[in-house]
N, C-alpha and C positions, 0 to 999 in steps of 0.2 A: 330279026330286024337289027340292023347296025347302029351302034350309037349314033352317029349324025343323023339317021332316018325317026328314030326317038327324039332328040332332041328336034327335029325339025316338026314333027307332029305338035310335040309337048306346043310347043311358037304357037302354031295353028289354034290347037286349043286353049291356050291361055287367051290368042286374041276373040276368038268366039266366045268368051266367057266361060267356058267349060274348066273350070279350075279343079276340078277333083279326078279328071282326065289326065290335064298335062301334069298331076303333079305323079300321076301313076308311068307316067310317059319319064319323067325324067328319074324317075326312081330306077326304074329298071335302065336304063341308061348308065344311074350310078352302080348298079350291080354288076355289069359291064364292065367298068372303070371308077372306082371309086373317086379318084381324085381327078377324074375328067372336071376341068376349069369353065368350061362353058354350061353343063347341065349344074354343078354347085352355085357357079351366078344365076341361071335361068331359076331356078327353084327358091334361091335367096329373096327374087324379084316376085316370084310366084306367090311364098308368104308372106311378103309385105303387104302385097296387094289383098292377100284375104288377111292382115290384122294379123299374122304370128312371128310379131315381132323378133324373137327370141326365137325362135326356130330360123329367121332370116339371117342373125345376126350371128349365128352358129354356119351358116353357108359362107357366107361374105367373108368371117376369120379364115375358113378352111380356104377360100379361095386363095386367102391373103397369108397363109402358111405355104401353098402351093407355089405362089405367084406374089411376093413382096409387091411387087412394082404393077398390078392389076388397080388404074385409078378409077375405072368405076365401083368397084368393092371398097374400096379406101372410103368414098365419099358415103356410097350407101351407109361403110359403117359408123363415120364420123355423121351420118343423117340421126341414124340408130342409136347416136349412144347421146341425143339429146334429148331424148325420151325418158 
């Protein structure tokens, strides 16, 4: 399965609530491509949503080492870091 076809399941199941799915979906996605920009935000977004703050906040950096100028990472992490 191709990245895009991973990260497009990973979508699927996060919104069915299936979070321990997509977070396996974009994993192997990042095995793929580690610095792929779209499955490091989708997974950032994945543990905020299940409460792992700091695992979030270590995607959102990595996007925003990748991708300076990526403003949804920017804010998530400016979200993140007033916790």
């Amino acid at each position: 399965m191709g990245i895009e076809d991973l990260i497009e399941e990973a979508k699927f199941e996060m919104l069915a609530g299936q979070y321990e799915d997509a977070e396996k979906f974009l994993l192997r996605a990042l095995k793929q491509d580690k610095d792929n920009v779209e499955a490091l935000f989708d997974l950032g977004v994945l543990y905020e949503i299940t409460h792992k703050q700091f695992k979030a906040l270590e995607c959102f950096q990595k996007v925003l080492e990748i991708n300076p100028e990526h403003k949804e990472a920017r804010e998530h992490v400016d979200k993140l870091a007033e916790f």
